[in-house]
VOMAR-189027 format. One record per residue (C-alpha): residue in one letter; z, y, x. Coordinates in steps of 0.2 Angstrom, whole numbers, plus 5000, padded with zeros to 4 digits. Layout:
<pts>
<code:A; w:Z; v:Y; u:X>
...
</pts>
This chain:
<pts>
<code:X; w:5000; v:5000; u:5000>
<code:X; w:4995; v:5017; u:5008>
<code:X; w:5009; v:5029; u:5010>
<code:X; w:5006; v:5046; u:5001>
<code:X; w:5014; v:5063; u:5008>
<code:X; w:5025; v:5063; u:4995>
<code:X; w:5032; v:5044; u:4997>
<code:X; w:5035; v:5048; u:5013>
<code:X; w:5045; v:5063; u:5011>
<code:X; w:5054; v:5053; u:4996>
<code:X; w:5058; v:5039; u:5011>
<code:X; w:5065; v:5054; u:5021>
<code:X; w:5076; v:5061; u:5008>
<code:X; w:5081; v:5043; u:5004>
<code:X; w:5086; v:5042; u:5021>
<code:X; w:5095; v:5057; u:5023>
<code:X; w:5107; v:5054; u:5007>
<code:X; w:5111; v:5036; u:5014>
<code:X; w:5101; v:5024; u:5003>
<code:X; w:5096; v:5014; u:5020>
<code:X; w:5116; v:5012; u:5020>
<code:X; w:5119; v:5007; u:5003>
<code:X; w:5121; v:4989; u:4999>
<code:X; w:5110; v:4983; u:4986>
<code:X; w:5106; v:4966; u:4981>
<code:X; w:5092; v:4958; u:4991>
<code:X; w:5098; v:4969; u:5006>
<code:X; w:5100; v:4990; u:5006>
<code:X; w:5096; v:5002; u:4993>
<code:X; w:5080; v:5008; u:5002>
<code:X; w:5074; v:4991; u:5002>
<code:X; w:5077; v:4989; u:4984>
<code:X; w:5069; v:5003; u:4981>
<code:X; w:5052; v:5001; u:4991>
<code:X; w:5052; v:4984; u:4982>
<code:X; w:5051; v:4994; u:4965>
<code:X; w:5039; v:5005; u:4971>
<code:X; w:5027; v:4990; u:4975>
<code:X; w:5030; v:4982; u:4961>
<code:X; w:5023; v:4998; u:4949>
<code:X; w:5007; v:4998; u:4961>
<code:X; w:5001; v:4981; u:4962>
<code:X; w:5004; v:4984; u:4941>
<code:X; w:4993; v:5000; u:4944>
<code:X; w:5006; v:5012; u:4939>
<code:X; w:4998; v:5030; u:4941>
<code:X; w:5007; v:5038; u:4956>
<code:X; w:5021; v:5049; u:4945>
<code:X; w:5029; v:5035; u:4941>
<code:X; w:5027; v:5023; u:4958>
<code:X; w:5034; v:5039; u:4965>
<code:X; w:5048; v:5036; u:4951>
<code:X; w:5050; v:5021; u:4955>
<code:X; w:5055; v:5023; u:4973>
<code:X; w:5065; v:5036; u:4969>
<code:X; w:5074; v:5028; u:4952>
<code:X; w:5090; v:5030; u:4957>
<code:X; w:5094; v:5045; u:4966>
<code:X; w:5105; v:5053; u:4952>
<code:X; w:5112; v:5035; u:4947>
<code:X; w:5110; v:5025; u:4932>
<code:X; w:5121; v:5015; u:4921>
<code:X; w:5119; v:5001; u:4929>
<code:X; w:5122; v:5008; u:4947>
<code:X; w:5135; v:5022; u:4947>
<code:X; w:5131; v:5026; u:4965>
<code:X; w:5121; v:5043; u:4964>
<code:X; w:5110; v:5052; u:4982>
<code:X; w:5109; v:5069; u:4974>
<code:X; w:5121; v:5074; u:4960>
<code:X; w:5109; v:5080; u:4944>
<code:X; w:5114; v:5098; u:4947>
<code:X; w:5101; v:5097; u:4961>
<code:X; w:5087; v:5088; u:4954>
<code:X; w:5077; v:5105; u:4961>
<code:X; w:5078; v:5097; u:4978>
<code:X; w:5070; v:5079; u:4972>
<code:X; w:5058; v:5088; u:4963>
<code:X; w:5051; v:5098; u:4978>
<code:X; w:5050; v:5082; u:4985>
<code:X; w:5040; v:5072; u:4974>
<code:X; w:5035; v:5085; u:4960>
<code:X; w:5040; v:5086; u:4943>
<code:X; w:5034; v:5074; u:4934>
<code:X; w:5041; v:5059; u:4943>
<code:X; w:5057; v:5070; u:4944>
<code:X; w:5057; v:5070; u:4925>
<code:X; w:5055; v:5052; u:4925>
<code:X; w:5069; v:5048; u:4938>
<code:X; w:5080; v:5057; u:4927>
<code:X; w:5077; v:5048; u:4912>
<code:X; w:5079; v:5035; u:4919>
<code:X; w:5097; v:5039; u:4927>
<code:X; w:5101; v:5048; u:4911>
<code:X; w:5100; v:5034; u:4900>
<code:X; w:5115; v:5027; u:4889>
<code:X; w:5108; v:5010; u:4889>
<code:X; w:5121; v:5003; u:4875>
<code:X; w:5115; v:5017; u:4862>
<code:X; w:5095; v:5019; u:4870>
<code:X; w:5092; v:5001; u:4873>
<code:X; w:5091; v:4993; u:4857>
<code:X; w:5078; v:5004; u:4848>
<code:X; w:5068; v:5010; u:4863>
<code:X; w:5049; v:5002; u:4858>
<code:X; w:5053; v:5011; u:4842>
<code:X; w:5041; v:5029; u:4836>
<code:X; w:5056; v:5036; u:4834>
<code:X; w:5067; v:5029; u:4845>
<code:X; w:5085; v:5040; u:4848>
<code:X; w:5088; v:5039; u:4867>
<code:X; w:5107; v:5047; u:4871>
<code:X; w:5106; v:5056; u:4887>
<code:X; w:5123; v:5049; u:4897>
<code:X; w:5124; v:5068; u:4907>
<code:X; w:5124; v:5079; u:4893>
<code:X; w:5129; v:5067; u:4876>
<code:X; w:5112; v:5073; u:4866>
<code:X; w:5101; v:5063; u:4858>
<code:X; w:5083; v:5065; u:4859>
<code:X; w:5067; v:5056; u:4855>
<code:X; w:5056; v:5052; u:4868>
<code:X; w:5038; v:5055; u:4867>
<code:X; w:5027; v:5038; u:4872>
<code:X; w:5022; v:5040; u:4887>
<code:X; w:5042; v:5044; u:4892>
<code:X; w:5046; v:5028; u:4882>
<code:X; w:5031; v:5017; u:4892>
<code:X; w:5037; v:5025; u:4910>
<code:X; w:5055; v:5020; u:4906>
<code:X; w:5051; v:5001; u:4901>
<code:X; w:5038; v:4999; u:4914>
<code:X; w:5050; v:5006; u:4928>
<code:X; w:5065; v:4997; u:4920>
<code:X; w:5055; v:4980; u:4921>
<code:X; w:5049; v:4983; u:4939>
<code:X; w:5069; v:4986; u:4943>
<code:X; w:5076; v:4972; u:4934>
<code:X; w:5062; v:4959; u:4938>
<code:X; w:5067; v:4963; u:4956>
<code:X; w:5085; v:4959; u:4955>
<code:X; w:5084; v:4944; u:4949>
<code:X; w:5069; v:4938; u:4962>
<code:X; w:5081; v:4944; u:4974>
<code:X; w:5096; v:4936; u:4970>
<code:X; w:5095; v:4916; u:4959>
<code:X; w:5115; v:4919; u:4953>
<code:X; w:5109; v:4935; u:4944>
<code:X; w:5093; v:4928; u:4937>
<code:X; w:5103; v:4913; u:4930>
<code:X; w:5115; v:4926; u:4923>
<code:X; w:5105; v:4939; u:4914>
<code:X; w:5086; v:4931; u:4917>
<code:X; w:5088; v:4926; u:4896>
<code:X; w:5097; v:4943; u:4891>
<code:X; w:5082; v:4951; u:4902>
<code:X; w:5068; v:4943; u:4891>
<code:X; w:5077; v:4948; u:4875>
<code:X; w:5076; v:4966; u:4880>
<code:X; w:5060; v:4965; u:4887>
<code:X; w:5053; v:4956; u:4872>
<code:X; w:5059; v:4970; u:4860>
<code:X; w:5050; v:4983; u:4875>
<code:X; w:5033; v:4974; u:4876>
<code:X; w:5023; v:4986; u:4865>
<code:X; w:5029; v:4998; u:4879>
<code:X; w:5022; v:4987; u:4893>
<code:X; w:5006; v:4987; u:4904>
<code:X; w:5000; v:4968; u:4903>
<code:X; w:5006; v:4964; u:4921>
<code:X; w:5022; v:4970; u:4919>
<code:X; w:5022; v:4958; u:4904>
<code:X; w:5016; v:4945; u:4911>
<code:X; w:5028; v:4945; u:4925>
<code:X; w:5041; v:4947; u:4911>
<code:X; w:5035; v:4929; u:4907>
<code:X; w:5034; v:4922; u:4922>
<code:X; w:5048; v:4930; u:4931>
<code:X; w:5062; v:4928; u:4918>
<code:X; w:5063; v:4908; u:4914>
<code:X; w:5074; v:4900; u:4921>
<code:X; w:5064; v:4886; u:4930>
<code:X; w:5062; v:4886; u:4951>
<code:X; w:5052; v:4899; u:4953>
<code:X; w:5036; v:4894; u:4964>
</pts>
């Protein structure tokens, strides 16, 4: 995958708040990451979002409380790797997954913004990036690491199934063959 000027001032950055440092199933943080960032471009992402996807968790997320920029500096990560994959990084890391979750493939889906409290609904293309980027983030983990995909491979597919009219075909696909439970090959 050819490296951008933008990826590799993301990679700096990431650097220079510690995500090289940060453990992370499947090794570091950055690593982690770049894994992500692959995934959304052998899927064909468009480059906001692979952009996003390297840089998913710089303000946190639900699921991983550890943040590299606090959100009162998102200014500084948008410089970086422009706005809208800044936009989409803080979705991502703003998301209240209990109340978001279960009625994200929905037109009028309410997302609860975990920073602020509000509630919003998010236009299709922010629903789409969010479930693409979240499959590319979870598919990983559980590649990574077999006692996590034993543990939440089935929950996974569930939520996923319930996302599919969000997801590109690959990232579906994968979804499929990523998520059972069998050896994978």
């Amino acid at each position: 995958m050819p490296t951008s000027a933008s990826t590799a001032h993301a990679l700096d950055l990431l650097r220079d708040c510690g995500a090289e440092n940060l453990d992370h199933p499947g090794g570091t943080l950055l690593a982690h990451l770049q894994r992500v960032q692959r995934q959304l471009h052998r899927w064909r992402a468009r480059p906001a979002l692979r952009l996003a996807g390297l840089c998913h968790a710089f303000y946190g997320t639900d699921g991983f409380a550890t943040a590299l920029l606090p959100i009162d500096r998102r200014r500084e990560l948008e410089a970086v790797i422009g706005p809208e994959a800044e936009s989409i990084v803080y979705l991502y890391a703003s998301c209240d997954r209990k109340r978001s979750y279960p009625t994200l493939a929905d037109a009028d889906a309410a997302f609860r913004d975990r920073f602020t409290g509000r509630t919003f609904t998010p236009s299709i293309q922010q629903r789409q990036d969010f479930a693409e980027l979240s499959v590319a983030n979870e598919l990983d983990i559980v590649r990574i690491d077999p006692a996590l995909r034993v543990k939440w491979a089935p929950d996974l597919l569930v939520l996923f199934t319930r996302f599919r009219p969000l997801l590109s075909e690959q990232a579906w696909q994968e979804c499929l063959t990523g998520l059972t439970l069998a050896e994978p090959a």
